[in-house]
C-alpha positions as CSV (number, residue, x, y, z in Angstrom):
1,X,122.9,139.6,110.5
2,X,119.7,140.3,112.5
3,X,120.0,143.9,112.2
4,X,120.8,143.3,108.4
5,X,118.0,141.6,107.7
6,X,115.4,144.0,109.8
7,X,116.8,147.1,108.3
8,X,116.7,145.9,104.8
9,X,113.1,144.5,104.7
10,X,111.4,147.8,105.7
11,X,113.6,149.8,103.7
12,X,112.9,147.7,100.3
13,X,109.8,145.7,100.4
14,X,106.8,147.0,98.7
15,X,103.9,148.4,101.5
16,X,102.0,145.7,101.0
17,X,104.7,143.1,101.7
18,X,105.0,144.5,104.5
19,X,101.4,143.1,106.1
20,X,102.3,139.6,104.7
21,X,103.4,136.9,107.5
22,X,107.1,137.2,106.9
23,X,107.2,140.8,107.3
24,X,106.2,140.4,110.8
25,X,108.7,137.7,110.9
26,X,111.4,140.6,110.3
27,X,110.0,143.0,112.9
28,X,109.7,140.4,115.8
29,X,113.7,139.4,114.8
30,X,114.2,143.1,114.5
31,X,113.3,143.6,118.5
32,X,116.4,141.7,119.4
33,X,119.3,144.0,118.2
34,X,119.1,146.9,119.8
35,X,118.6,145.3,123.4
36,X,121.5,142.7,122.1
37,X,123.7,145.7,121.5
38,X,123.4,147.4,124.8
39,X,123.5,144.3,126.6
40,X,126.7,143.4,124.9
41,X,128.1,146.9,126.1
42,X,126.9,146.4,129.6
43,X,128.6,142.9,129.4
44,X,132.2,144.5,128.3
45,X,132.5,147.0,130.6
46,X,132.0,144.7,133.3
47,X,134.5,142.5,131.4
48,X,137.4,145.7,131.5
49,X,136.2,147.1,135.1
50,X,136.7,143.6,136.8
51,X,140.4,143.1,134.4
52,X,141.5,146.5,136.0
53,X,140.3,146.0,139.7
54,X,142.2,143.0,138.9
55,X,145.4,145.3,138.3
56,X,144.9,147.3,141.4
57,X,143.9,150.1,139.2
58,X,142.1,152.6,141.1
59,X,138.5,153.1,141.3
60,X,138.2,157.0,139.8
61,X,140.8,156.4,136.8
62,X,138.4,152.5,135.8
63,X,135.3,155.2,136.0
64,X,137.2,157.7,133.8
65,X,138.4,155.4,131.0
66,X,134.6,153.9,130.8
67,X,133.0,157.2,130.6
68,X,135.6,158.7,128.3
69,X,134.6,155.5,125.9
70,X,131.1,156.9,125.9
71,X,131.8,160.3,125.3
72,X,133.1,159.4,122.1
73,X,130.6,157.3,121.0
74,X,128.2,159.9,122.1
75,X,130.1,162.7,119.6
76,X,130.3,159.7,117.1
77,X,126.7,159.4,117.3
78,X,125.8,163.2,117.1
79,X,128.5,163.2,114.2
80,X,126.2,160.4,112.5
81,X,123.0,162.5,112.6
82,X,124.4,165.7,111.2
83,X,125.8,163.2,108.5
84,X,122.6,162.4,108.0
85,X,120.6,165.3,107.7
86,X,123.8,166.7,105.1
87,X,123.4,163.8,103.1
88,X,119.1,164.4,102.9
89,X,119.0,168.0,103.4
90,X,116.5,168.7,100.5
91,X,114.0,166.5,102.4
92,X,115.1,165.7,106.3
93,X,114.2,168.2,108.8
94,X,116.4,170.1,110.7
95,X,114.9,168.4,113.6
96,X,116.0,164.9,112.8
97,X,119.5,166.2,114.2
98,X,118.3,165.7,117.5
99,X,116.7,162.8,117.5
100,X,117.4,160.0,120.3
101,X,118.6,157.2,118.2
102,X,121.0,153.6,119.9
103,X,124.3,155.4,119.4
104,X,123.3,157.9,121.5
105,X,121.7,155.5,124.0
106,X,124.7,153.5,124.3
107,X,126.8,156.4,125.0
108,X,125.1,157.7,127.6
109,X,124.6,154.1,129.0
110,X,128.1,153.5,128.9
111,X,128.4,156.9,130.9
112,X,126.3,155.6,133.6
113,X,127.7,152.3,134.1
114,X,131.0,154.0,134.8
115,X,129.5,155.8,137.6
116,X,127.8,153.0,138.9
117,X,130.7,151.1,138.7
118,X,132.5,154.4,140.9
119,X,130.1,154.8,143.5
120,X,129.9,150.9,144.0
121,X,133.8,150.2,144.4
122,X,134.6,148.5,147.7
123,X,137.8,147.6,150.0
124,X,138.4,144.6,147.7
125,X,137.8,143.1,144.2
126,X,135.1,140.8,145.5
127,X,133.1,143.0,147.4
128,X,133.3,145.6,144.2
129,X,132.5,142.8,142.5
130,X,129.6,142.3,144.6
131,X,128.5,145.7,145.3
132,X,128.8,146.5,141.1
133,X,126.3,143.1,140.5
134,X,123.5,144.5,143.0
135,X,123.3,147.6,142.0
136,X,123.0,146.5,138.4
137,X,119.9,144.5,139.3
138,X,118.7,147.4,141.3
139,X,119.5,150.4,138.4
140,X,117.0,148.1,136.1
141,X,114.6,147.2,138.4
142,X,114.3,150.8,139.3
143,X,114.3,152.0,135.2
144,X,112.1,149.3,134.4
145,X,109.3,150.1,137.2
146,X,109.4,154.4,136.2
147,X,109.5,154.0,132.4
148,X,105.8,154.1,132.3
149,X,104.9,157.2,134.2
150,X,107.7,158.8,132.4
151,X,105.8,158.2,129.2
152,X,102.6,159.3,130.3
153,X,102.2,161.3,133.8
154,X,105.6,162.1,135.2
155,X,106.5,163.4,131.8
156,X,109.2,165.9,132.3
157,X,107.4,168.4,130.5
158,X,109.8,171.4,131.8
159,X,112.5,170.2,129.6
160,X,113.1,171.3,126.0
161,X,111.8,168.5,124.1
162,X,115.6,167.3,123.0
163,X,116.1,167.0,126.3
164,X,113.0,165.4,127.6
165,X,113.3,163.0,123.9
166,X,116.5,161.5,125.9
167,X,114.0,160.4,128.9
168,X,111.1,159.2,127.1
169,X,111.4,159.6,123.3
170,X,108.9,162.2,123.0
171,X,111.1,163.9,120.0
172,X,109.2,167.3,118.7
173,X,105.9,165.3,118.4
174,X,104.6,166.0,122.3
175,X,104.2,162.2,122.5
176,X,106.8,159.6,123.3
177,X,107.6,157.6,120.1
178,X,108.0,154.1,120.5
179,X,110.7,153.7,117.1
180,X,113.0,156.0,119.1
181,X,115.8,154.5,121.7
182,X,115.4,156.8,125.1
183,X,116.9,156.0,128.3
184,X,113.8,154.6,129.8
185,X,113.5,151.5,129.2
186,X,116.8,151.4,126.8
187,X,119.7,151.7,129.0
188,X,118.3,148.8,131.0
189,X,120.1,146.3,128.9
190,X,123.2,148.1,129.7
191,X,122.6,147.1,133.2
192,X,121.4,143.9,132.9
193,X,124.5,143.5,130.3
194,X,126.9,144.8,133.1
195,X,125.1,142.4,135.5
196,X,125.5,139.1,133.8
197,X,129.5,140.2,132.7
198,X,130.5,140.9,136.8
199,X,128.3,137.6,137.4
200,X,131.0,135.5,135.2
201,X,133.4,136.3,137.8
202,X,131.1,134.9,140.6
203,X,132.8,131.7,142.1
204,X,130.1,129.4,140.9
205,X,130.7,130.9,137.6
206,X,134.5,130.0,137.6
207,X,133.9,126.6,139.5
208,X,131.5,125.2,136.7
209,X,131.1,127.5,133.7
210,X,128.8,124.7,131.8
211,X,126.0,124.7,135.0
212,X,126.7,128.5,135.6
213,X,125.3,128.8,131.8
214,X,122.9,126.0,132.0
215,X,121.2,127.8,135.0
216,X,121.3,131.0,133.3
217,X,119.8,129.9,130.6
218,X,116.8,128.9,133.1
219,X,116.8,131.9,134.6
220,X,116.3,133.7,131.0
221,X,113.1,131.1,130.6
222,X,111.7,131.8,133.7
223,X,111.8,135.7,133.4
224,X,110.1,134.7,129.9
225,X,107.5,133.0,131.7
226,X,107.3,135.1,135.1
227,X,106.8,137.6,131.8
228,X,103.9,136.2,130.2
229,X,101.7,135.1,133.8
230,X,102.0,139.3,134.6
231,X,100.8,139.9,131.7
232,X,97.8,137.8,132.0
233,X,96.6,139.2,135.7
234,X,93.5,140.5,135.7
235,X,94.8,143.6,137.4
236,X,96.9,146.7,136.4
237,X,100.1,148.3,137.9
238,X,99.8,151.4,135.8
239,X,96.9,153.5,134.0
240,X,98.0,153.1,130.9
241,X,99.3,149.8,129.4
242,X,101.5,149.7,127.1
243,X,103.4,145.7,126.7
244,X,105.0,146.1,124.0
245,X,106.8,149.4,124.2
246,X,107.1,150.8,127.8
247,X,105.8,148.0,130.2
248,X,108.1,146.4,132.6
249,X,106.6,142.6,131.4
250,X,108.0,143.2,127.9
251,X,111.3,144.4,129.5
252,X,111.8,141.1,131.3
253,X,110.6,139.4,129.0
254,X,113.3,140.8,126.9
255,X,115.9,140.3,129.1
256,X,115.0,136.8,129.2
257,X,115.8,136.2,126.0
258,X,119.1,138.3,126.1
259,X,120.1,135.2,129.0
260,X,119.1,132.9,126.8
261,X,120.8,134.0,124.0
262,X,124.0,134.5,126.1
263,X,123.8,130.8,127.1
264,X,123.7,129.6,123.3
265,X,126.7,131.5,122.4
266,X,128.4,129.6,125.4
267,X,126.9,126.3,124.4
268,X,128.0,127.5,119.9
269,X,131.9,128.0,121.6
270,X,132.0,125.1,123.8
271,X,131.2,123.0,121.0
272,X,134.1,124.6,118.7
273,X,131.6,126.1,116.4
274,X,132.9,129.9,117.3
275,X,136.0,128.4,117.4
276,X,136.9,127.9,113.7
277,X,140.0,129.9,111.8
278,X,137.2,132.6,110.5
279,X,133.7,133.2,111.9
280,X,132.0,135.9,109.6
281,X,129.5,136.9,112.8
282,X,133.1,137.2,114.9
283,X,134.4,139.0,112.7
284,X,131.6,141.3,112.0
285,X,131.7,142.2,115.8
286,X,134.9,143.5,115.5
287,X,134.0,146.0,114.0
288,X,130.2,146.8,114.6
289,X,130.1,150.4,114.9
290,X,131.8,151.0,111.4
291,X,129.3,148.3,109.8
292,X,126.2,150.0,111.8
293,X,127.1,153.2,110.4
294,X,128.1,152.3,106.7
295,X,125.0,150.1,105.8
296,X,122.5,152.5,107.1
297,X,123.2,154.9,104.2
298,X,123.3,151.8,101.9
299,X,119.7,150.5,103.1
300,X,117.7,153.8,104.4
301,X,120.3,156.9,102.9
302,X,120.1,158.2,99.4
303,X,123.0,155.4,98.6
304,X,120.2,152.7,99.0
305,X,121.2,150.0,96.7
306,X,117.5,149.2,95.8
307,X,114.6,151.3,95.3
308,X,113.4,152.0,98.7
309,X,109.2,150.3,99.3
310,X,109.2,148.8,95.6
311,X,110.6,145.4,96.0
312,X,110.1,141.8,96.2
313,X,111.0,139.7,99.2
314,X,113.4,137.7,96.5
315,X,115.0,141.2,95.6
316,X,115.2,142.9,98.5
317,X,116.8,139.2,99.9
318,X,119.5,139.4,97.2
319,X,120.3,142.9,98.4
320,X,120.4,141.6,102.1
321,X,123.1,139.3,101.1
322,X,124.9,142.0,99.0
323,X,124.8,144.0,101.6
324,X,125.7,141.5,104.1
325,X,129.0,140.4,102.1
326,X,129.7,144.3,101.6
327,X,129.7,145.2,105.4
328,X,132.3,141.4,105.9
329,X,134.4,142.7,103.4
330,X,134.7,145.8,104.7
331,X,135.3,144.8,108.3
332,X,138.1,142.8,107.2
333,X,139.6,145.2,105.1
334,X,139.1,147.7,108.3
335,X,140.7,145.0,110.7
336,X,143.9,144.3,108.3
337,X,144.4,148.4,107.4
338,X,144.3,148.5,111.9
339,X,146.7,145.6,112.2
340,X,149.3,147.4,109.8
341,X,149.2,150.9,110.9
342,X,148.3,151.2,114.7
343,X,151.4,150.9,117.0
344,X,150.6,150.3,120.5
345,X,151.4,152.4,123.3
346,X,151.2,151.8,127.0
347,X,149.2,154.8,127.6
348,X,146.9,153.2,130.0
349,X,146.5,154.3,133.6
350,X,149.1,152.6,135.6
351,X,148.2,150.7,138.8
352,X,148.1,153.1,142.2
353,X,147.1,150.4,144.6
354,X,146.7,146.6,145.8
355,X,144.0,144.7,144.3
356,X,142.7,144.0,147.4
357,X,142.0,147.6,147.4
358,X,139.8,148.2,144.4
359,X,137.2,150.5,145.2
């Protein structure tokens, strides 16, 4: 609904709506998203990689299923922009093909949390476990700290620039563009994501899951706050600050939130209230990547269901809520026409060791 709303404001509301106080509203909702949707992949393969270390499944065939996952979604998302650029030929440039935008991201994120999750199997499902956790931490700490000089001195300028657009979003315009989605800082929240899913296996996790959340919760605050004091020393890490797009302060503050956010939806199930017979949200989620790609031609495409930068915030809100009832309709539609027609197979790979031997 977040994403609804953000896309559907800047598409539709008239330029000068766009100054007024609820527009920036809209954008400061519209920075949670993106970093929610990687998160929540980082969150699920940890969820699958644990269930299957569980099985005994070994360590190369876990990696292989993860990265096949974002392969696909890595052709889905190239398939998207040449839909794109088909569908606006007369006026998109050619260029616009390559661009760096989340499906790509998530793929290649997904891709790397399958190696990580390879190269830090162990002799057992808890020391994987373990092992998989750390170097999550470490894999963002790390992104988070280079993401700077990437944008700015250790540009890879050797790469073509659809290359070099996947490391710091530089595109075709020779200078990293902040409304693009590159690796650095992106796929962070992949890894924080994979993090906090391995840490719901933890035994202080399983032994109280209402203090586990309660404390992570905190933990979200404090990197809010931990945030905020950095970005109020005098000093400077690098030459050129940048909070709100590259800096590692923005990143944790980020992340912070993402905690935070996690510990709500605990605290909205515990209570029953995700727990009803039908949860529109729920059952958006189901099927998020067919919604994400449908509404952007209804919003941005030349399908937009308004006049794109002429409306009123009370027109371009009744075309949020069409929209928003358009895309739940459709999921269910999508999630009944899946329940009738796919048969399920045991095609998975089949267990070739203990689980005490899940590396």
């Amino acid at each position: 609904m977040v994403m609804f709303q953000a896309h559907c404001y800047a598409s539709w509301l008239t330029p000068a709506l766009k100054e007024s106080q609820f527009s920036r509203l809209s954008l400061l909702l519209a920075t949670l998203p993106a970093p929610l949707f990687l998160f929540l992949a980082g969150v699920s393969v940890a969820l699958i990689t644990e269930k299957l270390r569980e099985k005994g499944i070994a360590r190369k065939l876990v990696a292989k299923q993860t990265i096949r996952r974002g392969a696909e979604i890595f052709g889905l998302g190239l398939l998207f922009r040449v839909q794109e650029y088909a569908l606006g030929f007369k006026w998109v440039p050619w260029t616009d093909m390559l661009r760096v935008d989340i499906l790509n991201t998530l793929a290649l994120s997904i891709i790397l949390l399958g190696i990580l999750c390879w190269l830090a199997g162990g002799e057992t499902v808890e020391i994987a476990r373990r092992r998989s956790l750390s170097a999550a931490v470490g894999a963002t700490v790390l992104i988070a700290m280079v993401t700077p000089p990437l944008w700015t001195s250790w540009r890879p300028k050797f790469l073509p620039w659809p290359l070099e657009s996947y490391i710091n979003g530089v595109h075709n315009f020779n200078v990293p563009q902040h409304w693009l989605f590159p690796l650095f800082p992106w796929c962070a929240f992949a890894f924080v994501g994979l993090a906090a899913g391995f840490s719901l296996f933890t035994e202080t996790a399983r032994k109280d899951e209402s203090r586990f959340f309660l404390r992570t919760g905190g933990v979200g605050a404090g990197a809010i706050v931990l945030s905020l004091l950095f970005e109020a020393l005098p000093g400077r890490l690098y030459a050129t600050h940048d909070f709100w797009h590259s800096d590692p302060e923005f990143l944790l503050l980020r992340c912070g939130v993402l905690l935070i956010v996690m510990s709500l939806a605990y605290a909205w199930c515990n209570l029953g209230w995700g727990q009803k017979e039908f949860s529109p949200l729920i059952q958006l989620g189901k099927t998020s990547l067919l919604v994400y790609w449908v509404h952007i031609e209804f919003v941005y495409g030349i399908l937009s269901i308004l006049p794109k930068h002429q409306c009123s915030i009370g027109k371009a809100t009744i075309g949020l809520s069409v929209i928003f009832l358009s895309m739940l309709a459709l999921s269910m539609w999508r999630t009944a026409a899946k329940g009738k027609s796919v048969k399920v197979f045991a095609t998975g790979p089949r267990p070739t060791m203990t689980a005490q031997a899940a590396g």
